[in-house]
PyMOL CGO cylinders between C-alpha atoms (Angstrom):
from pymol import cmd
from pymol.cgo import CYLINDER

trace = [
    CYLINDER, 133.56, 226.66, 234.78, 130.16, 228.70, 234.31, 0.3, 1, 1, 1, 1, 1, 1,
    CYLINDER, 130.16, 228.70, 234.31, 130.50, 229.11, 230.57, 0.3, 1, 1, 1, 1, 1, 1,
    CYLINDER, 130.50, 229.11, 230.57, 131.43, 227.20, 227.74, 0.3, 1, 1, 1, 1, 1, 1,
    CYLINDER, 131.43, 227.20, 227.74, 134.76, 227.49, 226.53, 0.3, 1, 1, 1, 1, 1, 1,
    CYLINDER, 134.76, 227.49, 226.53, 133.97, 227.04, 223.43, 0.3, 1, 1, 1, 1, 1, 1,
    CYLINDER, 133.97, 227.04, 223.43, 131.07, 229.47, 222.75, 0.3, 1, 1, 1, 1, 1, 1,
    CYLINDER, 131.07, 229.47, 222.75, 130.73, 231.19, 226.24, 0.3, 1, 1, 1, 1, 1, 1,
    CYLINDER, 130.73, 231.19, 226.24, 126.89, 230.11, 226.32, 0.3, 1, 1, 1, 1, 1, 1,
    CYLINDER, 126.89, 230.11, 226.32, 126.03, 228.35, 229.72, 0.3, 1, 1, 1, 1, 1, 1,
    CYLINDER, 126.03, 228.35, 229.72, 126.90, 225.16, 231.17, 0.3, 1, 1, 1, 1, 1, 1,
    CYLINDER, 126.90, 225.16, 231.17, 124.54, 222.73, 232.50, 0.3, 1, 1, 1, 1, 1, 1,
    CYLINDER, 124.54, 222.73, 232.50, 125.16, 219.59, 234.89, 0.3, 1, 1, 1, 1, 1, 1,
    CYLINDER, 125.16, 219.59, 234.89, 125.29, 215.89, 232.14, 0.3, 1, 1, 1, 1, 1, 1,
    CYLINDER, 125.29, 215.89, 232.14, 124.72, 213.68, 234.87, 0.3, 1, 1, 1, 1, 1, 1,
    CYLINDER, 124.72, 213.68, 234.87, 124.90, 210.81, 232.35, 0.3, 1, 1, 1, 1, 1, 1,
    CYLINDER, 124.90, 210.81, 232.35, 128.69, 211.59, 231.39, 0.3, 1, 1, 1, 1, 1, 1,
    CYLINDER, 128.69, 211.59, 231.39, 129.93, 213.36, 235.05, 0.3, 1, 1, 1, 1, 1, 1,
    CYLINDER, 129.93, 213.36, 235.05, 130.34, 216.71, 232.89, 0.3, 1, 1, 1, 1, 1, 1,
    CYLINDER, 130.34, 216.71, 232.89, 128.89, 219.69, 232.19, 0.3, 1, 1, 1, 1, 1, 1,
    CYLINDER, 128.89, 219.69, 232.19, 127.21, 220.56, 228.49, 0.3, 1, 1, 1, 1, 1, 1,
    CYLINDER, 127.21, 220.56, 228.49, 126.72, 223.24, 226.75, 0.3, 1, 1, 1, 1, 1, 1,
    CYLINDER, 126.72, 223.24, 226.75, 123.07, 224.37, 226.30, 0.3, 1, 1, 1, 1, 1, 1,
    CYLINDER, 123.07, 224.37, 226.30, 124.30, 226.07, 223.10, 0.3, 1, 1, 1, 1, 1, 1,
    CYLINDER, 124.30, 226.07, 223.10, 126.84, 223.97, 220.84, 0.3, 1, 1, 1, 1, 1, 1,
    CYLINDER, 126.84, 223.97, 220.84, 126.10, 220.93, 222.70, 0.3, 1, 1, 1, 1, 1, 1,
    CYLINDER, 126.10, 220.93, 222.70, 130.23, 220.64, 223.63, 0.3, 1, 1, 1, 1, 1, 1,
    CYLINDER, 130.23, 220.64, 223.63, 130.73, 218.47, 226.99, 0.3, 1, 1, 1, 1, 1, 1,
    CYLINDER, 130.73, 218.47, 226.99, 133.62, 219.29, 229.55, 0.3, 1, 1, 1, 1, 1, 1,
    CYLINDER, 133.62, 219.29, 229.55, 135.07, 217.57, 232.14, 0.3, 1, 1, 1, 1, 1, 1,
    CYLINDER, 135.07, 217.57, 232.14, 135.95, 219.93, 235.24, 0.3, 1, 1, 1, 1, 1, 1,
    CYLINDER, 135.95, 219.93, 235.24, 138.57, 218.17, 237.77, 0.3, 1, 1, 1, 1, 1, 1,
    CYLINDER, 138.57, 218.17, 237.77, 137.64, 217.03, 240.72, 0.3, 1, 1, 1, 1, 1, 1,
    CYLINDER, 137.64, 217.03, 240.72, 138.41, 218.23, 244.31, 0.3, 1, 1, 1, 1, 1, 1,
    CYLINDER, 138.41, 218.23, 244.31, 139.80, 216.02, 247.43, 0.3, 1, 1, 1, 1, 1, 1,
    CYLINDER, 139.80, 216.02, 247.43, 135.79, 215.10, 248.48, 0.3, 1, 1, 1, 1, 1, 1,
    CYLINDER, 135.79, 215.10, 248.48, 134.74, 214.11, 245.00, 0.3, 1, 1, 1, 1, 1, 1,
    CYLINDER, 134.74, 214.11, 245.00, 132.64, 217.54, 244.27, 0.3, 1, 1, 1, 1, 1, 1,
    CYLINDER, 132.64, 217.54, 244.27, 132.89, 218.44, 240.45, 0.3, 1, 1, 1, 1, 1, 1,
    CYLINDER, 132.89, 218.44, 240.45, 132.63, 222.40, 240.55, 0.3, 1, 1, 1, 1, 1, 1,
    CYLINDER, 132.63, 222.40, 240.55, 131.17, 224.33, 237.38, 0.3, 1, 1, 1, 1, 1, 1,
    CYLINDER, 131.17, 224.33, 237.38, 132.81, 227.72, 238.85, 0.3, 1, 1, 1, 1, 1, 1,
    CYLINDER, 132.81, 227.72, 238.85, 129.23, 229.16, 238.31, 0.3, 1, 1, 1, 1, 1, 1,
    CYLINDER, 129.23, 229.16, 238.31, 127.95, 231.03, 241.27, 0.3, 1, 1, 1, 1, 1, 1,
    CYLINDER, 127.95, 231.03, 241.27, 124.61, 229.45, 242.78, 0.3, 1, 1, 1, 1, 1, 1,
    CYLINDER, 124.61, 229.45, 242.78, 121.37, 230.91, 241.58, 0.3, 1, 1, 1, 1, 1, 1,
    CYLINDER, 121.37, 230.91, 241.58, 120.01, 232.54, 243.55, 0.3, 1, 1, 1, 1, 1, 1,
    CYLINDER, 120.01, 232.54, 243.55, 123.07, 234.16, 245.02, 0.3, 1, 1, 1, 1, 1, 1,
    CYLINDER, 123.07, 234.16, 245.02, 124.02, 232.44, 248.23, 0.3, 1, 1, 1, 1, 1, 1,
    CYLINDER, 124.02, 232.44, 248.23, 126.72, 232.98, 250.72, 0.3, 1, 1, 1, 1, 1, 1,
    CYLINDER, 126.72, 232.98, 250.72, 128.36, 229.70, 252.35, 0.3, 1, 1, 1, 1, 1, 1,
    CYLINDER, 128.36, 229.70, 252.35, 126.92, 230.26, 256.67, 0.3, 1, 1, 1, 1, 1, 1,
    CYLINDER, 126.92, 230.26, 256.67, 130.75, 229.17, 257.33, 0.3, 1, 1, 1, 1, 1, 1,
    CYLINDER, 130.75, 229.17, 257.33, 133.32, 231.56, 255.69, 0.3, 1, 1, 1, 1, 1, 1,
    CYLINDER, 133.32, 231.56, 255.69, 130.55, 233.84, 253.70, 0.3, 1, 1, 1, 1, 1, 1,
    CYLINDER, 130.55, 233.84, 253.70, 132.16, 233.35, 250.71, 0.3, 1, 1, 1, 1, 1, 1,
    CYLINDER, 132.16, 233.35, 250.71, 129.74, 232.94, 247.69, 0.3, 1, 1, 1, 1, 1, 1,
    CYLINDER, 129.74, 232.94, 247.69, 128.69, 229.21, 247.06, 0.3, 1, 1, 1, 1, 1, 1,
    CYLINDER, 128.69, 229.21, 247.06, 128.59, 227.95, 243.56, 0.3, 1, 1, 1, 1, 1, 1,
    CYLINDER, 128.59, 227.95, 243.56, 127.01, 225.23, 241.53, 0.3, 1, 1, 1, 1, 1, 1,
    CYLINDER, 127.01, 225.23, 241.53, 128.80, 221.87, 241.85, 0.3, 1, 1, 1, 1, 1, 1,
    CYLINDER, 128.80, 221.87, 241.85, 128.03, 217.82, 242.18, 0.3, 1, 1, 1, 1, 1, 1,
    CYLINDER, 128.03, 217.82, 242.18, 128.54, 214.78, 243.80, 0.3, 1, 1, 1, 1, 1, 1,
    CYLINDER, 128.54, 214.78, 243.80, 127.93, 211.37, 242.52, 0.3, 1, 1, 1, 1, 1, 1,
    CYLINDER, 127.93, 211.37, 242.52, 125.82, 213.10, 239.73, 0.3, 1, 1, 1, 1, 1, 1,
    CYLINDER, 125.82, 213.10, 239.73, 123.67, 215.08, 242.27, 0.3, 1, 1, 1, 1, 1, 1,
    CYLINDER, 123.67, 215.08, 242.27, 123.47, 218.64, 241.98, 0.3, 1, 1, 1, 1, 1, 1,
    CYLINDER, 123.47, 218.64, 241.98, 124.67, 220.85, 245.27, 0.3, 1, 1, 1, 1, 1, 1,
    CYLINDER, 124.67, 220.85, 245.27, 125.62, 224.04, 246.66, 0.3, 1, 1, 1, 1, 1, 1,
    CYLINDER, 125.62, 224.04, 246.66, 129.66, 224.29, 247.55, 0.3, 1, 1, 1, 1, 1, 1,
    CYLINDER, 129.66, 224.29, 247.55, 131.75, 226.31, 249.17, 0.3, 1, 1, 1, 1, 1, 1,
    CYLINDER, 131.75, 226.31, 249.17, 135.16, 226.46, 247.60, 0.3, 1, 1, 1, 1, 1, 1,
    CYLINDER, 135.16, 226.46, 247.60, 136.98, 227.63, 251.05, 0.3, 1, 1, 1, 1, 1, 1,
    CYLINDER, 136.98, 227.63, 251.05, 135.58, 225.68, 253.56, 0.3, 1, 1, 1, 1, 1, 1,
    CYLINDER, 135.58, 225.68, 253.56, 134.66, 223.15, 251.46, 0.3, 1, 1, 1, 1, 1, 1,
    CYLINDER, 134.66, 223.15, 251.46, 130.94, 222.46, 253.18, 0.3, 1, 1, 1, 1, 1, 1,
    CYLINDER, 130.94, 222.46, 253.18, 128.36, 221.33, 250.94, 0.3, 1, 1, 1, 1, 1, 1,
    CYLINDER, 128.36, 221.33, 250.94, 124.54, 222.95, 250.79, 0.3, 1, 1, 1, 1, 1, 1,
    CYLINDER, 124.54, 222.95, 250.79, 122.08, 220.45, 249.77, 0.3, 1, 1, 1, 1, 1, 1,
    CYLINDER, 122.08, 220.45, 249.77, 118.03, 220.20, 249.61, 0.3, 1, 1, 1, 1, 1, 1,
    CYLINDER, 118.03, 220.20, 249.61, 117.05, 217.27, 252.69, 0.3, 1, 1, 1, 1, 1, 1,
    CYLINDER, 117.05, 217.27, 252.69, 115.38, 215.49, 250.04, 0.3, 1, 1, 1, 1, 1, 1,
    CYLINDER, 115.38, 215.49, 250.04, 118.30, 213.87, 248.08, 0.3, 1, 1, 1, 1, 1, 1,
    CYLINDER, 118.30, 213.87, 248.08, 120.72, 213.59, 251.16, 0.3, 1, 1, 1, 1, 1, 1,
    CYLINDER, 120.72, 213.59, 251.16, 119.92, 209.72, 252.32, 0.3, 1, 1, 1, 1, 1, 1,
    CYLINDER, 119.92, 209.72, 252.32, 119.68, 209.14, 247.98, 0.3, 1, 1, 1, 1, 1, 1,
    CYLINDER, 119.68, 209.14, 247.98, 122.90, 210.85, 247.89, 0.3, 1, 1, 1, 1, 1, 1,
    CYLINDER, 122.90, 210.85, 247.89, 124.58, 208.89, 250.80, 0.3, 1, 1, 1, 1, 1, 1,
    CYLINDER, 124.58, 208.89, 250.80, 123.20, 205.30, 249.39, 0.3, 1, 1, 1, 1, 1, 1,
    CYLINDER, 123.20, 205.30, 249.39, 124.96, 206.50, 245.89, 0.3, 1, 1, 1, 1, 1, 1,
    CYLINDER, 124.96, 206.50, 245.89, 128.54, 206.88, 247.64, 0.3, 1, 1, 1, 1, 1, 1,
    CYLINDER, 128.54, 206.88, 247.64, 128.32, 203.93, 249.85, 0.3, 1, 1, 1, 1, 1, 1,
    CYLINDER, 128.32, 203.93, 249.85, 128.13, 202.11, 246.85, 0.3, 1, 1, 1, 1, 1, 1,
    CYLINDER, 128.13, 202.11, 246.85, 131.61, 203.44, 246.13, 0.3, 1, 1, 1, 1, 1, 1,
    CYLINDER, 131.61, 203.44, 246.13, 132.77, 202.40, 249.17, 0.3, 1, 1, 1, 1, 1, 1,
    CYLINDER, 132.77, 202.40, 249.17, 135.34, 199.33, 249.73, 0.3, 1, 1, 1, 1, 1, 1,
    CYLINDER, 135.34, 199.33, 249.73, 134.86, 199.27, 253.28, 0.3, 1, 1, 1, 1, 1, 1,
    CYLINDER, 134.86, 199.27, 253.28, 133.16, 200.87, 256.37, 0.3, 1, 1, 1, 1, 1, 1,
    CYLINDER, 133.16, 200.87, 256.37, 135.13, 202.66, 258.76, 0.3, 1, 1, 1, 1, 1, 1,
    CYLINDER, 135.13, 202.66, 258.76, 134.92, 203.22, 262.74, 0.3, 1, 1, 1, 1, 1, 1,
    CYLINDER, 134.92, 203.22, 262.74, 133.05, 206.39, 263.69, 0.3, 1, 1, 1, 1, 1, 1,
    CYLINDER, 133.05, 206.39, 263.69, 134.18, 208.28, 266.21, 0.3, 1, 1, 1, 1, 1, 1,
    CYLINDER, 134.18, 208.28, 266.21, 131.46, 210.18, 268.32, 0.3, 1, 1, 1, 1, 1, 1,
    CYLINDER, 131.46, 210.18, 268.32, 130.40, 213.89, 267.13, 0.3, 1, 1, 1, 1, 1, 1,
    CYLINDER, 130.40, 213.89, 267.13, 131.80, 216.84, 268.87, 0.3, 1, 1, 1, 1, 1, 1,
    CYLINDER, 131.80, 216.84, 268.87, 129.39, 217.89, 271.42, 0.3, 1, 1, 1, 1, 1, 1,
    CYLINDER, 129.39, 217.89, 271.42, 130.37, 221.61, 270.54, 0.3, 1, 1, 1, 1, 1, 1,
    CYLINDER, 130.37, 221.61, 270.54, 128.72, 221.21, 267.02, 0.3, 1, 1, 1, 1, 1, 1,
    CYLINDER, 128.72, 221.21, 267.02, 125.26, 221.05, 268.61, 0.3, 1, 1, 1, 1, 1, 1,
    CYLINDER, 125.26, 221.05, 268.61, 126.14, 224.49, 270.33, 0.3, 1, 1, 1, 1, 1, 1,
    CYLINDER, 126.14, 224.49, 270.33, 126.66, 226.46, 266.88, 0.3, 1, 1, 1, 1, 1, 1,
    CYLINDER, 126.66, 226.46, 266.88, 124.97, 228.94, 265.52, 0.3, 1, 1, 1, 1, 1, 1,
    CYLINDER, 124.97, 228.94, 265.52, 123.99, 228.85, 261.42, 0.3, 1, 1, 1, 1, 1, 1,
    CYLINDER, 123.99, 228.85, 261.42, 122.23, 231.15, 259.74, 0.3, 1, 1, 1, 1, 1, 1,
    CYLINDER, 122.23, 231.15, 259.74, 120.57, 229.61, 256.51, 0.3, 1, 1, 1, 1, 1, 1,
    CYLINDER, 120.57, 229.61, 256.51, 122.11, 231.20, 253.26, 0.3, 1, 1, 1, 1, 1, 1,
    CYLINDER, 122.11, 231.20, 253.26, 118.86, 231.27, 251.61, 0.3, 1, 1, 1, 1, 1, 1,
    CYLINDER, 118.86, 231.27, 251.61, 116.32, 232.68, 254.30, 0.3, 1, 1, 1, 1, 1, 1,
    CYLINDER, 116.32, 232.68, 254.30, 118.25, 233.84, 257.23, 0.3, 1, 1, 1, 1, 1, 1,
    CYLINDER, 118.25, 233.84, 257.23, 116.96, 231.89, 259.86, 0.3, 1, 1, 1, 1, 1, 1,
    CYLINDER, 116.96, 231.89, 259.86, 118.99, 230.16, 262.10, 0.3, 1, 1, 1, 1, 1, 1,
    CYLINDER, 118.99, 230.16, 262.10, 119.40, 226.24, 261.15, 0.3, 1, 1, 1, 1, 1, 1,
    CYLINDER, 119.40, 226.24, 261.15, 118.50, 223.34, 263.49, 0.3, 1, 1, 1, 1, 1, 1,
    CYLINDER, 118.50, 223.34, 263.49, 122.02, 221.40, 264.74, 0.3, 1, 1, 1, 1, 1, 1,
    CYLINDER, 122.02, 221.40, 264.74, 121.00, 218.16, 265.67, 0.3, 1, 1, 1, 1, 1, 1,
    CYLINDER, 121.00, 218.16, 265.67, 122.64, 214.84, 264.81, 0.3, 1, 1, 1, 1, 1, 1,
    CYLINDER, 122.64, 214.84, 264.81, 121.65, 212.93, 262.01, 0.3, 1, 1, 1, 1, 1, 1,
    CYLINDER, 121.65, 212.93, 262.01, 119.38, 210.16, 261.80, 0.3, 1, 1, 1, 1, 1, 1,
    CYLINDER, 119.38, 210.16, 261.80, 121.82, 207.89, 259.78, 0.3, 1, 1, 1, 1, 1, 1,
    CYLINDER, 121.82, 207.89, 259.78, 124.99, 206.71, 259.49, 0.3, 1, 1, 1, 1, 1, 1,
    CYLINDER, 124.99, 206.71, 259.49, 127.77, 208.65, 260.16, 0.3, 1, 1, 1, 1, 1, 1,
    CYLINDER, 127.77, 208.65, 260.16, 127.94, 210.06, 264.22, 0.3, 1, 1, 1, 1, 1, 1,
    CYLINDER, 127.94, 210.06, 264.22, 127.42, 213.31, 262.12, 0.3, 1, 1, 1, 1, 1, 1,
    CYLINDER, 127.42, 213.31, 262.12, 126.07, 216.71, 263.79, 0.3, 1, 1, 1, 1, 1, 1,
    CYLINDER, 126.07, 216.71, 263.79, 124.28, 218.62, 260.68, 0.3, 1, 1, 1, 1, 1, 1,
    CYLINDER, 124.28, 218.62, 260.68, 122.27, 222.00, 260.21, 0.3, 1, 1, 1, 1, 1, 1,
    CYLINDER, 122.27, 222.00, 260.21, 119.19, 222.26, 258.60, 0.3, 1, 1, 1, 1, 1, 1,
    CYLINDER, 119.19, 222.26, 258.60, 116.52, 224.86, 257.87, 0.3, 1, 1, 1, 1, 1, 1,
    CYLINDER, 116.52, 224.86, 257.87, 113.24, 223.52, 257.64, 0.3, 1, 1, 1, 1, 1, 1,
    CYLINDER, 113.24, 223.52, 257.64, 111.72, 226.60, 256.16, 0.3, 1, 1, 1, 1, 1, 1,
    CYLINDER, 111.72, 226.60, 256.16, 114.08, 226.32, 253.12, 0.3, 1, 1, 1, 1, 1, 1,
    CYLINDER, 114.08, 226.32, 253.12, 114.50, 222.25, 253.35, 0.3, 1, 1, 1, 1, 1, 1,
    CYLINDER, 114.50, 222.25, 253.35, 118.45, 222.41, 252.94, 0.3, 1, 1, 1, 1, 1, 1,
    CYLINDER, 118.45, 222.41, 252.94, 121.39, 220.71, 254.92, 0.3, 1, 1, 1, 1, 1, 1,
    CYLINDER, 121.39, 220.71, 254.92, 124.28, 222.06, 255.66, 0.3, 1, 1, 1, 1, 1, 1,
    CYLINDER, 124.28, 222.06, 255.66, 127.16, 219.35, 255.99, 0.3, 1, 1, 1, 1, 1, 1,
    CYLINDER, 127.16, 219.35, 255.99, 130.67, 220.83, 256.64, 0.3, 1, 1, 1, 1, 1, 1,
    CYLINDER, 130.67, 220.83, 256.64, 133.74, 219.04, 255.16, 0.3, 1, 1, 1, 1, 1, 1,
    CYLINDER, 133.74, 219.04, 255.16, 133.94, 215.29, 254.97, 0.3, 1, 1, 1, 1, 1, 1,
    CYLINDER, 133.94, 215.29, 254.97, 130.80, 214.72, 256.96, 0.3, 1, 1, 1, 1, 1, 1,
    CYLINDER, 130.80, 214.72, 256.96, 128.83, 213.18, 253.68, 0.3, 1, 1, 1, 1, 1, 1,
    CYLINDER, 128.83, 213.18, 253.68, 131.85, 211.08, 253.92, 0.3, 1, 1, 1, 1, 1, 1,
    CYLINDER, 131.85, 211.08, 253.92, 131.80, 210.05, 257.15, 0.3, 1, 1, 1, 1, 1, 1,
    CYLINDER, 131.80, 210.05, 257.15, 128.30, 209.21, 256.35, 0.3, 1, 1, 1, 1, 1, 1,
    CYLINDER, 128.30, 209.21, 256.35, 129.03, 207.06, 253.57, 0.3, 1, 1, 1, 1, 1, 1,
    CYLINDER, 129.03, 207.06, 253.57, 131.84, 205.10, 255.23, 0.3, 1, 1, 1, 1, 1, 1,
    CYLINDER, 131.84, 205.10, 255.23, 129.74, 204.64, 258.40, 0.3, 1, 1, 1, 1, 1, 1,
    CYLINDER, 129.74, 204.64, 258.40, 128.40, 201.21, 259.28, 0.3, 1, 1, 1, 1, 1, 1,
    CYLINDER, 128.40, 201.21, 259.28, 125.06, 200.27, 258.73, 0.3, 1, 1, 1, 1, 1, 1,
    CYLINDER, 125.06, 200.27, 258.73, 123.24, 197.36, 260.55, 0.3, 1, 1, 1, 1, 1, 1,
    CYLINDER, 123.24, 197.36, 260.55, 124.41, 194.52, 257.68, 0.3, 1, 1, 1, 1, 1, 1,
    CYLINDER, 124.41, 194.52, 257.68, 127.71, 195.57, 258.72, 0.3, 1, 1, 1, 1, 1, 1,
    CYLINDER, 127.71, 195.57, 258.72, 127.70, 195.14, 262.04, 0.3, 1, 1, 1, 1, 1, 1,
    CYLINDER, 127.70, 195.14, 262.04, 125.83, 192.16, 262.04, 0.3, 1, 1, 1, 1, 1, 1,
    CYLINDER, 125.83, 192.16, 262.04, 128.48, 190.57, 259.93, 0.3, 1, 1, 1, 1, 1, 1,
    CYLINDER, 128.48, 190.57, 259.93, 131.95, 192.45, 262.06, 0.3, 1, 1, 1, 1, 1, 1,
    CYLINDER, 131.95, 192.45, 262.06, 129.98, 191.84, 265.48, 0.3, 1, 1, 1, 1, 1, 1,
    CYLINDER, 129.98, 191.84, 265.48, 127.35, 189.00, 264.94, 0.3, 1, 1, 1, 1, 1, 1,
    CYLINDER, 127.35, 189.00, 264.94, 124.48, 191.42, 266.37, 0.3, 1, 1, 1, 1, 1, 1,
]
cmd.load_cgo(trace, "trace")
């Protein structure tokens, strides 16, 4: 949904309702949901970016009221490093329980990303929180790359008040 169906004047992200309103007649819409959560406003991202996966063009979407990048075949998620450990706080918050991790695939630290925005080839490294995620970042653009279900994983990952309570560490 990049355009009002109402008027056909652009759409902008209403955190406050989970929708999307309409910068002209003020109208606010509801797009469904897919499998991970991600609302998707069908509009294509601005400035034109490919997904580093698939190549297919990402478009404007959100999670949890935070505004992303998304890639509607692969399903990874492009997001500024800023808002990532805000974003994963917000969804554990959601969460009923944490869940076992199992370890990252070696292999991940071996592939090659280019960053959609400048090119460069991202950084895989594991991240720093919860999760026994490997993620790519580009440092000269600030963004993360996070394929499918890793924010997940990252969300449902124990942190140290739930192990000390499971384990008694």
């Amino acid at each position: 949904m990049s355009n009002c169906p109402a008027c056909g004047a652009p759409l902008d992200i209403h955190p406050e309702t989970e929708g999307f309103k309409c910068s002209y007649c003020h109208q606010v819409f509801f797009p469904g949901k897919e499998e991970d959560g991600v609302e998707i406003t069908g509009a294509p991202s601005d400035p034109y970016l490919n997904c580093p996966i698939c190549f297919q063009p990402l478009v404007k979407a959100s999670l949890a009221n935070t505004a992303l990048l998304y890639c509607t075949q692969c399903h990874g998620q492009l997001l500024s490093m800023e808002i990532v450990s805000d974003l994963v706080a917000s969804l554990r918050a959601s969460v009923d329980h944490s869940a076992v991790q199992t370890p990252a695939d070696r292999d991940d630290l071996k592939r090659v990303l280019q960053c959609p925005k400048c090119n460069l080839r991202m950084d895989a490294h594991r991240y720093a929180g919860p999760g026994n995620v490997v993620v790519d970042t580009c440092d000269n653009c600030s963004f993360i790359w996070l394929d499918r279900g890793e924010i997940t994983r990252m969300a449902k990952a124990p942190d140290e008040g739930d192990l000390e309570r499971t384990f008694g560490f």
